[in-house]
N, C-alpha and C positions, 0 to 999 in steps of 0.2 A: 563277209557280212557287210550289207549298206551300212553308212553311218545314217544312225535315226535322229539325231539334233535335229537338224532344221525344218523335221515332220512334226518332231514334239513339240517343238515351237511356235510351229503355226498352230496345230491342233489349241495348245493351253494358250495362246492367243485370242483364238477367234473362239476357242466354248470354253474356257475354264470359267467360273465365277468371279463376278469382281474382288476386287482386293487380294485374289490368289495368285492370277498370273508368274508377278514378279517375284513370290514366293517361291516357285516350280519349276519355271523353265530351266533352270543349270542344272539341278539334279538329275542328270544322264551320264549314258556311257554309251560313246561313239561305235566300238564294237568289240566282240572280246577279245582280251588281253593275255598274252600269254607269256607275260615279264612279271614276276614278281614286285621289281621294284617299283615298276608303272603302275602296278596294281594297287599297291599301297601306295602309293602317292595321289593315283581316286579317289580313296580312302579319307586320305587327310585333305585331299582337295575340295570334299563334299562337305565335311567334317566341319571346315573355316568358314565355306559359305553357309552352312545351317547356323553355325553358332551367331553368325550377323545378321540371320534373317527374326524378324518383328516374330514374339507370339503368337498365336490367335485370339481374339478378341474371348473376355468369358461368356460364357451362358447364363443366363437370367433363369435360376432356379423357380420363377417365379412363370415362369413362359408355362402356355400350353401345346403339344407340339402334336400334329397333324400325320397319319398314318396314310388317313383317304380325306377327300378333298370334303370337307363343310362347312355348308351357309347355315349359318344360325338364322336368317331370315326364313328359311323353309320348315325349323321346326315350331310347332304348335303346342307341343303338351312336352315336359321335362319330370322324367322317372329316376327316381333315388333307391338305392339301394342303403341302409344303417349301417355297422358296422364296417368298420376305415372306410368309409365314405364320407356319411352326415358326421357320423362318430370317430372323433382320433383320439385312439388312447393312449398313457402317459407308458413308460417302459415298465410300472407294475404290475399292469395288467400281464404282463407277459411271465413275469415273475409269480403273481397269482395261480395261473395257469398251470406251472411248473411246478407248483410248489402242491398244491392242490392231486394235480395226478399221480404226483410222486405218491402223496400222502395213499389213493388207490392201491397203490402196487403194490405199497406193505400192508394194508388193513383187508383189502377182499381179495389181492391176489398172491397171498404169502410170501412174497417177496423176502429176500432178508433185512433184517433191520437196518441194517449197516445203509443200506439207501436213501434214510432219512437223512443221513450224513452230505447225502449232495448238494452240490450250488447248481444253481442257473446263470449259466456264463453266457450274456446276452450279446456276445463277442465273435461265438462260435459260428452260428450256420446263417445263411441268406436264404430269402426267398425263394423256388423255382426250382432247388436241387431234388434227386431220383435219391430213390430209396431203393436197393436190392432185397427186397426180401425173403429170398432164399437165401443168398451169400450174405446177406447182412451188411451192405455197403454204401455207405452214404457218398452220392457224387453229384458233379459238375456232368450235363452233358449239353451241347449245340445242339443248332437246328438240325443239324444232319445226322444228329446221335450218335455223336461222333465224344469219348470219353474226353474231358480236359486234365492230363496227365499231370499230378501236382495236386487234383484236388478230389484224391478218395479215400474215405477213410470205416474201417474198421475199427467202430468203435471209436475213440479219441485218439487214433492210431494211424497215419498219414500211411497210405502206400506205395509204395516207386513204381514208375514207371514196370519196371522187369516184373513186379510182382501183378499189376492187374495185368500186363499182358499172357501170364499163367493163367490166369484167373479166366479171361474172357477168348483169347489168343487174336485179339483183334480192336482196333481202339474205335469202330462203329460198330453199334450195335442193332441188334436187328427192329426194324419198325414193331413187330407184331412183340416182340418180347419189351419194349418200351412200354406201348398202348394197349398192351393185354388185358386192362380191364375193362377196354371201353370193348372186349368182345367174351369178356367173363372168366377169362383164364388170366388174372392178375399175378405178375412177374415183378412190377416195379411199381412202386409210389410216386407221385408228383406230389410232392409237397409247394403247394402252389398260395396258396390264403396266408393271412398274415398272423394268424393264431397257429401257424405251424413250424414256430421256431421253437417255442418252449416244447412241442412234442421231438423234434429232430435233436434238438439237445438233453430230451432225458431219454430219447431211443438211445443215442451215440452213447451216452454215460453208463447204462444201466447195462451196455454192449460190454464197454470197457473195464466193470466191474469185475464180472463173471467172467472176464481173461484173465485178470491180473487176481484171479483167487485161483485160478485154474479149476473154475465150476464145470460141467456139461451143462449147456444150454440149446434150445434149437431156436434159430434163426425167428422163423416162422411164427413160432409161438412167442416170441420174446415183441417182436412187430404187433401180432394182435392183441398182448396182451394192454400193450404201451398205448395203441391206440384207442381201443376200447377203457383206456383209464381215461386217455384226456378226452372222450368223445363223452363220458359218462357224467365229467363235472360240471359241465355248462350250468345247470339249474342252480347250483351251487355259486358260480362265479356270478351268474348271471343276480343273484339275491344280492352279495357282498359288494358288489361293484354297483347294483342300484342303491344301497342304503351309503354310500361313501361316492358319491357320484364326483364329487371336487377332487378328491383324491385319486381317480383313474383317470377321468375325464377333461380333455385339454379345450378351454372355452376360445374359440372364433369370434370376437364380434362381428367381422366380414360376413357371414353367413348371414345374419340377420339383413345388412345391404344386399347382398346377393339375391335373399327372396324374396324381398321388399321390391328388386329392379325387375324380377321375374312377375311379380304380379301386378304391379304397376304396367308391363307391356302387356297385358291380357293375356300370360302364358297360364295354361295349364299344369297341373303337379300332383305326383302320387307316390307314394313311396312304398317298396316290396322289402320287409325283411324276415328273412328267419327267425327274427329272434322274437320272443312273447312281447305281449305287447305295455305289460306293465314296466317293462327293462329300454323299452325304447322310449315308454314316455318320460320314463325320470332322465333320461339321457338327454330327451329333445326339449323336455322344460327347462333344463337346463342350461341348453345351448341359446334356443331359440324365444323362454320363454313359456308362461302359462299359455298363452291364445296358440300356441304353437300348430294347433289342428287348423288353423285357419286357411293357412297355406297351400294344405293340402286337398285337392278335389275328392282323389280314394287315399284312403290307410291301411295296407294289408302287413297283418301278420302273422307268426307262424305260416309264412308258406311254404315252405318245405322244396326252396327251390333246388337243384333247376327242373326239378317234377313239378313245379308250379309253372313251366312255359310247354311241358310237352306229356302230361294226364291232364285230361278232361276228371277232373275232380270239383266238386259241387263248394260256395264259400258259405260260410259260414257266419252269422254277423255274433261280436261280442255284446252282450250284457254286463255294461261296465260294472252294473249295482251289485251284479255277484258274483263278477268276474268268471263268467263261464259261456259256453256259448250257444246257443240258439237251435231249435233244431227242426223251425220253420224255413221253407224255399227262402232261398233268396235273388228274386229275379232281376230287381237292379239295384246297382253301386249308389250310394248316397253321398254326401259332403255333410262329414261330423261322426258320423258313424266311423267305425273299426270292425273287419272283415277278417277272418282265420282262413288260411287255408287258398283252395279256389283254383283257378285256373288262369290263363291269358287268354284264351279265346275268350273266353264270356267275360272278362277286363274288357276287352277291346271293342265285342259286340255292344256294352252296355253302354260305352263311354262314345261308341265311332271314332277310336283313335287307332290309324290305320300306316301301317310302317315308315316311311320315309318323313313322316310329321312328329316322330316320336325319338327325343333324345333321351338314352335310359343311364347313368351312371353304377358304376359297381369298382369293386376293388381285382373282384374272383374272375380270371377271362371265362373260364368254365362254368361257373354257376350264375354266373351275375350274365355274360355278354355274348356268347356262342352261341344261343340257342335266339336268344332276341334279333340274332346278325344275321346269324346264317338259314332261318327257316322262316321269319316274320316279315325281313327288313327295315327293322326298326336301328336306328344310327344310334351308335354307341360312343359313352369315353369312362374311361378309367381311369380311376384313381390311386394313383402310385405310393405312397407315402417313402417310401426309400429314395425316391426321382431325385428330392432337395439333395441328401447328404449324397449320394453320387455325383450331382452335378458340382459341389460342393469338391468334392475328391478331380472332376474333370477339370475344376477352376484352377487347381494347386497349379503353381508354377512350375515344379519338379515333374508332373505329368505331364504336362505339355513339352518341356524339353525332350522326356523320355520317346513318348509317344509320338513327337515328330521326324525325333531322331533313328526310332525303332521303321519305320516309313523307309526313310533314306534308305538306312542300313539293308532292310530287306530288298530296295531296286538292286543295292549294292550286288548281293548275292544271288540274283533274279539272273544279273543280266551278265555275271562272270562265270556261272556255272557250268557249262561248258570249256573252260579254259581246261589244257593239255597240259600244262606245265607242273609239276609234283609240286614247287614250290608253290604255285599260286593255289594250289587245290590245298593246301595247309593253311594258306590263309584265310582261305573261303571256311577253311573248318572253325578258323578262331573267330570268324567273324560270324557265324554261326554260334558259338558261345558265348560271342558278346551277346547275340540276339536274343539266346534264350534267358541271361540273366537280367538282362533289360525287360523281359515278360517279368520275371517273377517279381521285379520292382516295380510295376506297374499292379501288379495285381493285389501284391499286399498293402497298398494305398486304399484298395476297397473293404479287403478282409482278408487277415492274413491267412486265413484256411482255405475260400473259393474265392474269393477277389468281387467281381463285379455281378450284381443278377443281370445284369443286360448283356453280358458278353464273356466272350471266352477270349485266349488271346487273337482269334482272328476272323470270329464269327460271333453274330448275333445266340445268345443261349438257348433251348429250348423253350422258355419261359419267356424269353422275348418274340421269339416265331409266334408263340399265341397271343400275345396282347396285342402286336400288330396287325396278328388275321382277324382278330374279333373288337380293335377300339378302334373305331375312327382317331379319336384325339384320346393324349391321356398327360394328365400333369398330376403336382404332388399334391393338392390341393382344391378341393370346387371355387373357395374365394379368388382363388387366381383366375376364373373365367371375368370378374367382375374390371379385371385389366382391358378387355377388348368391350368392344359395345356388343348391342345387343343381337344388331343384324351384322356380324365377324363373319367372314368366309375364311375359315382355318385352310391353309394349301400346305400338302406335301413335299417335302424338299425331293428335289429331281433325284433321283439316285444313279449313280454308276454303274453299268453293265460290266461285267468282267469282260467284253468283247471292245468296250470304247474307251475313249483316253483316259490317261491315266490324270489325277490329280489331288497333293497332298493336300489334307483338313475338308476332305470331303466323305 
């Protein structure tokens, strides 16, 4: 085999990014090795030089960070979506919610009583994980739908490796059995929105009961029961959570600057939410203020998205005075008025707000961004709210060593594997163990049950594939755009081709 030093060298010379270079270039191997003792001496050669090399600088949890390339000078009109958007709620919201549909299960759906007995372990699930609903299995999958082994559980019941491969006999699983609902034969859940932890942890729980009583239960029906509880309390939450608004509701003053700079540049603004609109207004006086409608050009609610971007369905105008709604045409959008229902073509025709002019915010890649992105061309960003405490978990010091070191480690094993020698192929095994415990330390820094929503140990997750394909930009926060001006051209970091050079902290 050539020795590749002095290729890598030039290569992380002349295109690695600044500040990397002198971080990268040592970590090679000449060619393979087929001495034991030479081999760990690599080992520990690579090992001295990482421990002396600088960290990386942290992330500013406050950043907004660019998927596809945008000029905020080219947009015109700026669309909000309510809920974890405009609105961040406090963690009892989430505990309401839980507490709430449990309350369903024993009261309409005879449940045993013994249910009331549950907590809400806000500890438990992340964003973006698959739900089995035939097997009843709560997991972790990547972009390639590929299972992340470590994080599936039956019930409150972790499974080994050995057993989902019984289970499934293959750690990718098949595209049409993921996305079966987007062709009506639904196999799996995407719990994707951020009101769907309290439903994934009284699924798991309520899984884990009826095991550990040794009840019969069917999978299926235990899934729609769960969800048709917590899909049923909204009206419910939505009353208790308007009349205690301080108490769910986390106030921004930034927002107030944010719409204040938005309207000051002669931007446009409209906001789409599902939710009624007496729930949104105690939320937005709140945040924003009595004059709070001022900001906004159109105010739709109940729209019933994402059937609000793709049926031609007629809107609706509210009648504040008796809170009901209208049931004259409505041919065009007003400023002050409040709109139910409706459509996006007839938004768009009323207003002449025509895709690439249009930046729309949402939390949900699915309901709030996909349909705006991929059939309108209207520019998207989303709003992460997990972004902060991950980036937060990226900052730790102990990850960064891990995670640099997990790097090295794996060229280590890249580029010996091939070796003949029984001894060195023992060590390639231990160093293979060091790798996989160095994952699990990395991943229970995010969550000790699935680790990160953005990634699996070695790929972007499911959940990240889509936020990427449908947000231009996406941070924790809207007040964080008020960091950059107002004409910002957001740029995507260059990414690496598995075919071009190699280099670490990219």
């Amino acid at each position: 085999m050539v020795a590749m030093r002095p290729l890598q060298s030039f290569f992380r010379a002349t295109l690695a990014p600044a500040g990397l270079t002198t971080k990268c270039r040592h970590f090679t191997m000449s060619a393979v090795i087929n001495d034991r003792h030479k081999l760990q001496q690599e080992y520990e050669h690579n090992k001295i030089l990482w421990a002396g090399k600088k960290l990386p600088e942290d992330v500013n949890p406050k950043n907004v960070f660019a998927s596809n390339e945008l000029d905020l000078s080219e947009i015109k009109v700026y669309g909000f979506d309510y809920d974890y958007t405009l609105a961040n709620y406090e963690p009892a919201v989430e505990h309401l919610i839980y507490q709430l549909g449990k309350n369903i299960l024993v009261s309409k759906y005879r449940y045993p009583d013994e249910i009331k007995n549950l907590k809400y372990d806000k500890d438990f699930a992340v964003r973006g994980l698959h739900y089995d609903i035939e097997k009843g299995l709560l997991m972790k999958i990547d972009q390639f739908q590929q299972i992340q082994m470590g994080s599936v559980y039956s019930g409150m019941t972790p499974l080994s490796e050995k057993e989902v491969l019984e289970i499934y006999g293959k750690r990718a699983l098949p595209l049409d059995y993921v996305e079966g609902h987007l062709r009506g034969t639904p196999k799996m859940a995407h719990l994707a929105d951020c009101f769907s932890m309290p439903e994934m942890c009284l699924l798991s729980q309520v899984v884990q009961y009826f095991k550990d009583n040794d009840l019969l239960y069917d999978t299926v029906s235990i899934f729609n029961d769960v969800k048709s509880a917590i899909g049923s309390i909204h009206p419910e939450m939505h009353r208790i959570v308007g009349r205690n608004i301080s108490e769910y509701l986390i106030k921004d003053a930034g927002l107030v600057t944010f719409f204040e700079r938005l309207r000051n540049s002669g931007k446009e603004m409209f906001l789409i939410t599902n939710s009624p609109f007496y729930f949104v207004n105690a939320g937005m006086t709140y945040i924003l203020g009595e004059n709070w409608r001022d900001y906004f050009d159109v105010v739709v609610a109940n729209a019933k998205k994402p059937n609000f971007f793709v049926i031609n369905r007629p809107f609706r105008e509210l009648n504040e005075e008796i809170d009901t709604q209208t049931w004259g045409p409505v041919n065009t959008l007003e400023k002050g008025k409040v709109y139910l229902e409706g459509n996006l073509n007839h938004l768009q025709k009323s207003k002449c707000w025509q895709g690439q002019q249009v930046l729309y915010f949402g939390d949900h890649p699915y309901s709030d961004l996909a349909d705006v992105s991929l059939n309108h061309g209207w520019r998207t960003g989303a709003i992460i709210w997990e972004l902060d405490y991950e980036i937060q978990c990226l900052n730790h010091e102990e990850y960064k060593k891990i995670s640099g070191w997990l790097m090295v480690l794996q060229t280590l094993i890249e580029s010996s594997q091939d070796a003949e020698d029984e001894g060195c192929r023992q060590l390639i095994k231990e160093w293979e163990k060091e790798r996989d415990d160095l994952r699990k330390r990395t991943k229970v820094l995010f969550n000790q049950f699935f680790g990160s929503v953005f990634r699996t140990h070695d790929n972007p997750t499911y959940f990240s594939r889509r936020l990427f394909r449908f947000a231009d930009i996406y941070t924790s926060q809207l007040v964080n755009l008020t960091n950059y001006s107002i004409n910002h051209t957001y740029y995507p970091r260059r990414g690496v081709l598995p075919h071009e050079y190699k280099s670490f902290f990219v």
